[in-house]
N, C-alpha and C positions, 0 to 999 in steps of 0.2 A: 762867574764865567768870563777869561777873555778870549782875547785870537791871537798873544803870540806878538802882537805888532807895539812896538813899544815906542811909548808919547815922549819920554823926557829921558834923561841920565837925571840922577838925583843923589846929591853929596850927604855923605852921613855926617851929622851937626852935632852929635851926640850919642854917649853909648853909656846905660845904667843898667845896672842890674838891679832886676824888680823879679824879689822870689828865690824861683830855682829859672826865672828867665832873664830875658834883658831887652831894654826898651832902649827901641832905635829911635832918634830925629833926625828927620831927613827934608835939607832943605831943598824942596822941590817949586821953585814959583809958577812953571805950568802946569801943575799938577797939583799940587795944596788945593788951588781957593775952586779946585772943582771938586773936591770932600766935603764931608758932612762927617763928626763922628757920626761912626758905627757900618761906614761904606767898606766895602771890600776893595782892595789894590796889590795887584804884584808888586813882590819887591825878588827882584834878580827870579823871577819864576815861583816865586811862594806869596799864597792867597795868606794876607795879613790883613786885619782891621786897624781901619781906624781911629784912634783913642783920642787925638788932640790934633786940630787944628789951628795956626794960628800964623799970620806974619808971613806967607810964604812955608812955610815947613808943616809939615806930620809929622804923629809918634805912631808906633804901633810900638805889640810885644809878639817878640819870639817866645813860645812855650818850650822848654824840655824836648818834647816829643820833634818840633820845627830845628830844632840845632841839629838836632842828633840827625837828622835827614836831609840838611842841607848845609849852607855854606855861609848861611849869617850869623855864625858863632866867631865867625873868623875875621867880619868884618873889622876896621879901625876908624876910626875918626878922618874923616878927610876923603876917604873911600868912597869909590860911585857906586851908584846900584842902577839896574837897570827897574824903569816903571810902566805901570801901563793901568788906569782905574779899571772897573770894572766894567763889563755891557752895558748899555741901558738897550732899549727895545726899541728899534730901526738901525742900531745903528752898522755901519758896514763890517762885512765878516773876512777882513783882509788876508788869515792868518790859517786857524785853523780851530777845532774848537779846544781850550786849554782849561783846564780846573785850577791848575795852582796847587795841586797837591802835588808836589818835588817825593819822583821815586826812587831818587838817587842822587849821591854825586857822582860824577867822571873826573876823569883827567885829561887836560890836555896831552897829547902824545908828541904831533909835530905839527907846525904850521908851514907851509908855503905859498907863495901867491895866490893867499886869501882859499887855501885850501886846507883845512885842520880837519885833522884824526884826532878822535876822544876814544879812549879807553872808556869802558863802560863794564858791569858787572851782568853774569847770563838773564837775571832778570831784567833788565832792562833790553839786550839785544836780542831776546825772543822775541822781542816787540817791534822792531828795525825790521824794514823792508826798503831794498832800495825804490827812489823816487818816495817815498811813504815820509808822512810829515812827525818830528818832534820836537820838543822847544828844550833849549839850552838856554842856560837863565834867564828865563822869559821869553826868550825869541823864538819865534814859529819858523825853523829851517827844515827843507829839505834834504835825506839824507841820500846823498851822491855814492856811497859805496859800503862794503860791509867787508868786517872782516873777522877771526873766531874771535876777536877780545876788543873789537875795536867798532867805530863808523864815521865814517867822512861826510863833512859838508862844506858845501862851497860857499863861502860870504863875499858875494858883493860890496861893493864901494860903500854903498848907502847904508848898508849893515854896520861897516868896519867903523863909517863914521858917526853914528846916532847911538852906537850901543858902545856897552862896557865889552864886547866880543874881541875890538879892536884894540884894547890892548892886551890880552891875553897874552899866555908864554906857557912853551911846555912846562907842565909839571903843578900847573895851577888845577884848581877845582873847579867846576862846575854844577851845577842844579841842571838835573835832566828830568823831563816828565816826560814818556813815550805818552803818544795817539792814546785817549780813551777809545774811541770805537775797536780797536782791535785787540782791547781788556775786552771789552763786551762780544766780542767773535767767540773770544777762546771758549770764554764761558758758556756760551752758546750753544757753542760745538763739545763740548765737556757732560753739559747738561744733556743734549741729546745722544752722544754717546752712552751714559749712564742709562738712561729709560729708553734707548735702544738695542 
């Protein structure tokens, strides 16, 4: 489980392909020596294990199924990700509650004064409600507006500068995971419509 609120930018040190996957390194110094293998960590919004600690840097592995749903297939060497470890218990809930299961990618559409439209696919913006919380690569934003193919959010200064959001450009991809709690409404509402 995290909250969206992300501790470090962390540069990809390395890319192999192990399988039908590929094992990232990613040299993180505030974020490394607080792993353990077998800890859970976002990487750009996808829950990844970790396989190898050492030196400053982690490894995890992207499976098959994580490419095919996100946008770490596409990484390069040199490349940021954004990161965030996982909760431990106390500690503060900045964000919003996040799994790390990436339901989609988006596209950026446009950006201005720190105001970007993503394209998004109808599963995903069944789920969008304005003011109503989702994380785009890892980050827990507020979505400021809706449209039938699209939703805005507004990123602050502090955004633009601690994440990989800041450099975006239309046309790029992103990792989006809508709000669980309102997976858990529909269903809800679903299931009592059926046995009502």
């Amino acid at each position: 489980m995290f909250t969206g609120i992300v501790r470090e930018r962390g540069q990809v040190a390395s890319i192999e392909r192990e399988g039908d996957g590929v094992r990232l390194e990613i040299a993180a110094p505030g974020t490394a020596p607080t792993l353990a293998v077998g800890d859970s960590v976002s990487v750009s919004g996808a829950c990844l294990t970790a396989t190898a600690v050492a030196n400053g840097t982690f490894s995890v592995t992207a499976v098959p199924e994580t490419l095919s749903r996100t946008t770490l297939g596409r990484l390069t060497v040199g490349g940021e990700v954004n990161l965030e470890p996982a909760l431990h218990a106390g500690d503060a809930l900045g964000g919003h509650f996040v799994q790390g299961h990436v339901d989609a990618v988006g596209r950026i559409a446009s950006i201005e004064d720190g105001r970007v439209w993503i394209e998004a696919v109808p599963e995903v913006l069944r789920y969008c409600v304005e003011k109503g919380s989702i994380t785009v690569d890892g980050v827990s934003l507020t979505i400021a507006g809706l449209r039938d193919d699209a939703f805005e959010v507004a990123l602050i200064p502090h955004t633009l500068e601690v994440t990989t959001l800041g450099a975006v450009e239309p046309g790029d991809g992103v990792n989006l995971e809508v709000d669980v709690l309102a997976k858990y409404v529909e269903k809800l509402i679903d299931r009592d419509t059926v046995s009502g």
